[in-house]
C-alpha positions in Angstrom: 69.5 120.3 42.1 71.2 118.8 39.4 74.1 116.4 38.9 76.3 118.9 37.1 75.3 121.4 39.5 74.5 120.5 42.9 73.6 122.0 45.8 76.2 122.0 48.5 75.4 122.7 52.4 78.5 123.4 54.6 78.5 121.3 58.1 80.8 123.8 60.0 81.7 121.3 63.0 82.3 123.3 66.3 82.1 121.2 69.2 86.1 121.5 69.9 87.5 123.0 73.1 91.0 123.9 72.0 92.6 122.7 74.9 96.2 122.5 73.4 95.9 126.3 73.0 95.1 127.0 76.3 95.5 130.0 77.4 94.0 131.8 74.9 91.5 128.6 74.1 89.3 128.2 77.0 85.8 126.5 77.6 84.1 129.2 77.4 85.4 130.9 74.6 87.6 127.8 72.0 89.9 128.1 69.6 87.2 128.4 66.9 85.9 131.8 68.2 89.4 133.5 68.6 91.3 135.5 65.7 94.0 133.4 66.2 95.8 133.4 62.6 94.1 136.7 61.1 91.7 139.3 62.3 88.7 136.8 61.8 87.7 134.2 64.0 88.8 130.5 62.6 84.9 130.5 63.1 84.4 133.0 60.7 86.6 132.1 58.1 85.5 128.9 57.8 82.0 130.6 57.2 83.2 133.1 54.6 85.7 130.3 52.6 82.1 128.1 52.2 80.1 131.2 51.0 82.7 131.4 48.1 81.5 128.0 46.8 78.9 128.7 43.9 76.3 126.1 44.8 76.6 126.3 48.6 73.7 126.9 50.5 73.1 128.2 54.0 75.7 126.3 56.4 74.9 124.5 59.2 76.6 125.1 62.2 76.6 121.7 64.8 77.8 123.3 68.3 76.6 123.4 71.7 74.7 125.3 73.9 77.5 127.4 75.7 78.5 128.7 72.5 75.6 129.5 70.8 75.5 132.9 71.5 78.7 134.1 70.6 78.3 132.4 67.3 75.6 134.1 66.4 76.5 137.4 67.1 79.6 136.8 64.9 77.4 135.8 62.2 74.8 138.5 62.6 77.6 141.1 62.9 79.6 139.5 59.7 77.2 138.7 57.3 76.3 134.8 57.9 73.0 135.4 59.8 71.3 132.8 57.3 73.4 130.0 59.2 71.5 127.0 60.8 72.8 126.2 64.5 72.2 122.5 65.8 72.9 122.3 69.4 73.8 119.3 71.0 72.8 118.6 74.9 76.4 116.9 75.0 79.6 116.4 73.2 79.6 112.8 70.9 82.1 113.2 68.5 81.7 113.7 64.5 79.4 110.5 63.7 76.4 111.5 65.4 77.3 115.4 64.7 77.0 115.2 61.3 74.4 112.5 61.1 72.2 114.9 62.6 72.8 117.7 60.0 71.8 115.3 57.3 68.4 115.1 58.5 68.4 118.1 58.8 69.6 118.9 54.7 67.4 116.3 53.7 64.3 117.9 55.5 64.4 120.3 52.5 66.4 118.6 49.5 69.2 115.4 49.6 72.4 118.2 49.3 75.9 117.2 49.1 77.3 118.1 52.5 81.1 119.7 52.6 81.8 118.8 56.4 84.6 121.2 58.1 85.6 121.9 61.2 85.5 125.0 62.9 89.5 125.7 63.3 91.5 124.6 60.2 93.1 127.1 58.4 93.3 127.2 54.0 95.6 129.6 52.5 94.9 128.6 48.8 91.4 129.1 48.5 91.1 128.9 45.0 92.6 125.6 45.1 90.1 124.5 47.6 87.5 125.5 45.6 88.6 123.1 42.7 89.1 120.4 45.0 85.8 120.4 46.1 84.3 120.7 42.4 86.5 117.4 41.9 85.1 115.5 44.9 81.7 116.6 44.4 81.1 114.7 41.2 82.3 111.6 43.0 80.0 112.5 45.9 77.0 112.8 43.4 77.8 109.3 42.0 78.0 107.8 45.4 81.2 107.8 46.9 81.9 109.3 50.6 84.8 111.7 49.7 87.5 112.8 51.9 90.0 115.1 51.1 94.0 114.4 51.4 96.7 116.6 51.9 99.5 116.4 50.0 102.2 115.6 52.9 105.3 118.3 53.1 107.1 116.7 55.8 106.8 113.0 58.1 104.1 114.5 60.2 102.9 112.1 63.3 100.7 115.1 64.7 98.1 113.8 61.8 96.5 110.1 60.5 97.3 109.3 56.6 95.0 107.8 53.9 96.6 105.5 51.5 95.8 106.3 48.1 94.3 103.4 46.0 93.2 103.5 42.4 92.0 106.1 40.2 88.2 107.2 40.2 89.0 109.9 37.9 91.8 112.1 36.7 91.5 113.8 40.3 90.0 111.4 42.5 91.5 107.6 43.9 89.2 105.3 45.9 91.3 104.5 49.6 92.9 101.7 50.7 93.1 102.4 54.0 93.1 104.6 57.0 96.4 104.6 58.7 96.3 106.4 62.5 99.0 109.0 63.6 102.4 107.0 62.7 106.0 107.4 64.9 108.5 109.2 63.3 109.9 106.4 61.5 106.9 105.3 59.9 105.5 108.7 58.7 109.2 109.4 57.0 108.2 105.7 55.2 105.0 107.4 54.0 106.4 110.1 53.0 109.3 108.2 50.6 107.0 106.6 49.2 104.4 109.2 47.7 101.3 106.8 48.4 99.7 108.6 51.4 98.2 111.7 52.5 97.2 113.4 55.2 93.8 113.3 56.7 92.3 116.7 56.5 89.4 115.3 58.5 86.9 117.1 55.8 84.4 115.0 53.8 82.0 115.4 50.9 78.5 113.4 51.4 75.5 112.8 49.7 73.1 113.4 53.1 71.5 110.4 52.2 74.4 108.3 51.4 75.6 109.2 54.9 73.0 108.4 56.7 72.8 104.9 54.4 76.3 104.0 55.4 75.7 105.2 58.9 72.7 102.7 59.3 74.8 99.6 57.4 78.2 100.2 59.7 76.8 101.8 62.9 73.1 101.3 63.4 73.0 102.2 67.0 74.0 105.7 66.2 72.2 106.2 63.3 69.0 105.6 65.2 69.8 107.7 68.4 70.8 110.1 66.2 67.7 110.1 64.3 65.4 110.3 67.1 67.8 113.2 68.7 66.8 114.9 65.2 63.3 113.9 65.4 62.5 115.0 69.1 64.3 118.5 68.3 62.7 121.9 68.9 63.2 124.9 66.7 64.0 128.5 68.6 64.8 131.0 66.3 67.8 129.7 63.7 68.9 127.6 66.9 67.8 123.3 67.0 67.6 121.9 70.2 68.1 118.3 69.5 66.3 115.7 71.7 68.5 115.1 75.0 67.9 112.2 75.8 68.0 110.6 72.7 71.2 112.4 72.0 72.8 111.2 74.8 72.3 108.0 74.4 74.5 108.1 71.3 77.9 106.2 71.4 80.9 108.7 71.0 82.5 108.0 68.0 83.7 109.5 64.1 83.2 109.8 60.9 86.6 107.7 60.4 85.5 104.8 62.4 82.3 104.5 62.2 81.7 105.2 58.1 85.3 106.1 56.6 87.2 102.9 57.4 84.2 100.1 57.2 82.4 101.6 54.0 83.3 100.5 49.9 82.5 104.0 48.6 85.8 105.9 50.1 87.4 108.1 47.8 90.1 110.6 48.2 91.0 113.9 46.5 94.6 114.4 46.8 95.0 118.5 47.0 97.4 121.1 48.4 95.5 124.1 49.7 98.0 125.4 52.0 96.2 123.5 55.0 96.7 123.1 58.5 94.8 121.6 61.9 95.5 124.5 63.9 95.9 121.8 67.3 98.8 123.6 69.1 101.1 126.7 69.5 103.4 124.9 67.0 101.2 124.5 64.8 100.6 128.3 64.5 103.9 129.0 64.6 104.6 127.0 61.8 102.0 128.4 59.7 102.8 132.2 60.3 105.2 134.6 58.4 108.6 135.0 60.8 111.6 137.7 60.9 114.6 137.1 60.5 115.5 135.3 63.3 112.5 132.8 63.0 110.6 134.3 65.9 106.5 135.0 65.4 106.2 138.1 68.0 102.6 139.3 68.1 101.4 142.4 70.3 104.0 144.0 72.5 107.0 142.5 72.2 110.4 143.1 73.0 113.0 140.0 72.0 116.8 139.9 72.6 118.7 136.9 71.1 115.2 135.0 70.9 115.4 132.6 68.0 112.5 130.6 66.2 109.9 131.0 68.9 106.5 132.6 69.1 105.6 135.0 71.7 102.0 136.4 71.8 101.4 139.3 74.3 98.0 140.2 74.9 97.7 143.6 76.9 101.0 143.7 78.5 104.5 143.7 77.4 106.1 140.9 77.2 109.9 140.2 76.8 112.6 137.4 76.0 116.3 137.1 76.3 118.4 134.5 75.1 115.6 131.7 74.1 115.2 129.6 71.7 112.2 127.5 69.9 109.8 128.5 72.7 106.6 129.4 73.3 105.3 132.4 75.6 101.6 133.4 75.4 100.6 135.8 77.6 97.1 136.2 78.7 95.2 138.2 81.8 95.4 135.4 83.8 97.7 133.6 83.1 101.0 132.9 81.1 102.0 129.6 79.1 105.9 128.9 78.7 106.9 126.0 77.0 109.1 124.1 74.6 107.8 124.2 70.9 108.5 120.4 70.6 106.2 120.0 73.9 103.6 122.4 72.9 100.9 119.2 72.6 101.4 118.3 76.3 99.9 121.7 77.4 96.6 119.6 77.6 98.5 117.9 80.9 98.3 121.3 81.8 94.5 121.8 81.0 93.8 118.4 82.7 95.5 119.4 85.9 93.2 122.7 86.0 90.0 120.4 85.3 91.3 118.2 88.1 91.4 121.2 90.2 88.5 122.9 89.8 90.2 125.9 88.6 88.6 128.9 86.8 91.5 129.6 84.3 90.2 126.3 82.3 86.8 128.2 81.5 87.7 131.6 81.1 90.4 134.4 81.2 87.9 136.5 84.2 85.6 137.8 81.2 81.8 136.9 80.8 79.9 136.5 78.1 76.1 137.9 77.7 74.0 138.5 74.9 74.8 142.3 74.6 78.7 141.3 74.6 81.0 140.5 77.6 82.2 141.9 80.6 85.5 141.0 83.0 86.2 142.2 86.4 88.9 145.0 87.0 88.8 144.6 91.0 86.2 144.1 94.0 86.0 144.2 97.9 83.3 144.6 100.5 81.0 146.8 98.9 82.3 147.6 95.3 83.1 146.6 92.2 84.9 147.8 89.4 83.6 146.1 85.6 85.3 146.5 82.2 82.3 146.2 79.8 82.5 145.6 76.1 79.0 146.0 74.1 78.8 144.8 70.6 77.4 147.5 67.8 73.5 147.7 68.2 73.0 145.7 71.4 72.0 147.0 75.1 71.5 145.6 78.4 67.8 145.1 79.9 65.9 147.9 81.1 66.9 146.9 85.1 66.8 148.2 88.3 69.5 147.5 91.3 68.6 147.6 94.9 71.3 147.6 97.2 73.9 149.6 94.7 74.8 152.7 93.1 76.8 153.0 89.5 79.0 154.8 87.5 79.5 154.6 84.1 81.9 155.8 82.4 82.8 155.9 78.4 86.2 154.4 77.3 85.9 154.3 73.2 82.7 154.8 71.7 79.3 156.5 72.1 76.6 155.3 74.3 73.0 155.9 75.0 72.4 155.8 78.7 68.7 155.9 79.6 67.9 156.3 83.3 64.9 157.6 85.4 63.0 158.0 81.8 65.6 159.9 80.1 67.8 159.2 77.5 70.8 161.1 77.1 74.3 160.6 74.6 77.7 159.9 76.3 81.1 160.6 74.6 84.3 159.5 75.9 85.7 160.6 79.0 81.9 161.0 80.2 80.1 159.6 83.0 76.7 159.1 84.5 75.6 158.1 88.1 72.8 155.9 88.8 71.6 155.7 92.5 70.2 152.5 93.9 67.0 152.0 92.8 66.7 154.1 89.9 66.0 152.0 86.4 68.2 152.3 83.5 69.7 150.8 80.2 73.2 150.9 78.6 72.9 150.6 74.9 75.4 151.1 72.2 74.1 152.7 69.3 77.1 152.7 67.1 78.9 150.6 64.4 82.1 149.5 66.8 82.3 148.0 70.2 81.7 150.1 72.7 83.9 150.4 75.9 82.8 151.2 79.4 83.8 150.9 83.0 81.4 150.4 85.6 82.1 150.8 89.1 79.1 149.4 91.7 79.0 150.4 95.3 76.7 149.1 98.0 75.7 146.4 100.2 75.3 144.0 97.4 76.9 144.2 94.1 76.6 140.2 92.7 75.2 139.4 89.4 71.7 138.5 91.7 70.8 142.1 92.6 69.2 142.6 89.7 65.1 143.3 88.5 64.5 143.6 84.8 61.5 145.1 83.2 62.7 144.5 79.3 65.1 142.2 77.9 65.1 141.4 74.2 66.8 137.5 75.2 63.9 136.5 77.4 65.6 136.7 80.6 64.5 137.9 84.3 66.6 138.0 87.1 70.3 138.1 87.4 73.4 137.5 85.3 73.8 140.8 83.1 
């Protein structure tokens, strides 16, 4: 690594849980993991915008254990299988996040980390690109760089950075940290042309970080250390130290380094981004007709006017509304005022508060071979929807107290049962009697669709014996 040229590892920061987007967002599966802007994840296109950088290096992905999974086959099945996942026992905020991926960098090297989270969106790539080549010969000289957005209108969805004096031609030290301003205050800061938006991305020196991190907020930087010292490797997957994780104090990059340090710096850039927090936010982001509406899946709208209407599997129709949102899910259905769109969290909270299921899934279950929801069940049956991702089966297993059907949707699958393995198309089926062991295994390049229908005394997720599964696991649960 050299000064002119150094090597930059991406700290993709995926702890979120979306809950302003509920219901698409839920625990189970965030904002981060959903195609919510194109056909990629936010996940995803985070990983693919850091892989155009020409010194980055393999990222490193800071999430938590109920997502693992379905990261990493997003980043097997699109290219980013080099990626680095730090899992953290529980959720403590960006401080202690990314403190723990620079000691992991600096195992290896002392890289310049470019620390984003998981769901922002950048339009202007190219511009992002040269933004970062600004701030990282500040980050290389010492100075903790953030980057600030050129503000387009008084936003009080976001906290502003005053800009201070010039570093370089394209770089200004910070004066200050200013937190998300009332209306009035934000149009102030947008007259007068000294503030920016924070993007909440930062470009470190590892070591630098974790200096500043010991001068301004010792405590963390030692639980976080030991969290990083006590870890365990599995695969590409870090199991950080629990209880030394938990011990850490919740806090941020902003409070605990940005605002305390001397070495703040700022690039001021416009890269066409947005913090994709709420349905308004995506709404403002996306291409509208001519009436201002964004209507995604099937859609029918009659005198609808600047509103954004997502249907999911259903059709979904408006008359004679205005600046709304309707997102349609199949669970559940979300109807609100776009200027109320951040209060569906009071939503979300209310489910937490009652137990409810909807706040941790729409009815579908992950597993390692893909996911699976549940069409209908009764005494004695069950009918499954099952989605398995190219190249992945289920265990070699056997059921006692049930029978199955399988039949083909979309795709080709490879059903193996009583020692034979035999090629279904669509439209075909194959029964299994209770008893009788078998595998379901999708041998193509796209997802492969299947219904399952068990019968019998039992048919829970417990009545289940495996003799071979590839992700180490015995009885029950898929």
């Amino acid at each position: 690594m050299t000064a002119a040229n150094p090597t930059i590892v991406p700290v993709v920061l995926s702890g979120g849980s979306g809950s302003r987007l509920w219901p698409a967002s839920r625990l189970a599966q965030p904002k981060q993991l959903l195609p919510l802007v194109d056909e990629r994840s936010m996940m995803l296109a985070t990983l693919d915008r850091t892989a155009a950088l020409d010194t980055a290096a393999s990222p490193i992905i800071v999430t938590n254990e109920d997502h693992a999974d379905a990261i990493i086959r997003e980043m097997v099945a699109s290219g980013h299988s080099d990626a680095l996942l730090i899992l953290e026992p529980v959720g403590r905020n960006t401080a202690p996040a990314v403190a723990v991926a620079a000691h992991e960098a600096m195992a290896q090297d002392d890289p310049l980390l470019l620390i984003l989270p998981a769901d922002h969106t950048i339009t202007d790539e190219s511009t992002f690109r040269d933004a970062v080549g600004f701030a990282a010969d500040a980050a290389t000289a010492g100075y903790l760089v953030t980057f600030g957005i050129t503000p387009s209108s008084p936003e009080t969805g976001y906290g502003y950075i005053r800009i201070g004096s010039e570093i370089t031609s394209a770089v200004n030290r910070v004066t200050e940290f200013r937190e998300k301003p009332d209306l009035e205050t934000a149009t102030r800061y947008l007259e007068s042309g000294g503030y920016l938006w924070n993007s909440g991305m930062f470009l470190i020196r590892a070591s630098t970080y974790i200096e500043e991190l010991e001068a301004h907020a010792p405590d963390i930087a030692a639980c976080s250390a030991a969290a990083h010292a006590g870890a365990t490797m599995e695969g590409n997957k870090l199991h950080l130290h629990t209880e030394s994780f938990t011990k850490c104090r919740s806090d941020s990059i902003d409070y605990a380094v940005m605002e305390q340090t001397s070495m703040a710096a700022v690039v001021p850039t416009d890269p066409g981004w947005s913090d994709i927090g709420s349905w308004a936010s995506l709404w403002d982001i996306a291409d509208k007709d001519a009436k201002g509406n964004v209507l995604l899946g099937d859609v029918i709208s009659v005198g609808t006017s600047n509103s954004y209407v997502r249907a999911s599997d259903r059709l979904v129709a408006t008359v004679g509304v205005e600046d709304m949102i309707v997102v349609d899910t199949s669970d559940a259905v979300l109807i609100a005022h776009r200027e109320g769109a951040q209060n569906v969290k009071i939503i979300v909270d209310r489910l937490k508060k009652e137990n409810r299921p909807e706040v941790v899934s729409d009815g579908s279950e992950r597993r390692p071979w893909g996911r699976f929801t549940t069409i209908d069940s009764g005494q004695g049956y069950r009918v499954l929807h099952l989605w398995l991702d190219p190249g992945t089966r289920t265990s070699t297993r056997q059921h006692q107290h049930r029978s199955q059907n399988y039949l083909v949707v979309d795709g080709v699958a490879h059903i193996t049962t009583g020692g034979t393995r035999r090629l279904l198309q669509p439209r075909e089926s194959v029964y299994i009697p209770p008893g009788e062991i078998h595998r379901l295994e999708n041998p193509g390049d796209d997802i492969l669709e299947v219904i399952e229908v068990d019968v019998g005394s039992d048919v829970g997720e417990d009545d289940i014996r495996r003799f071979m599964d590839a992700n180490g696991r015995t009885e029950g649960r898929g």
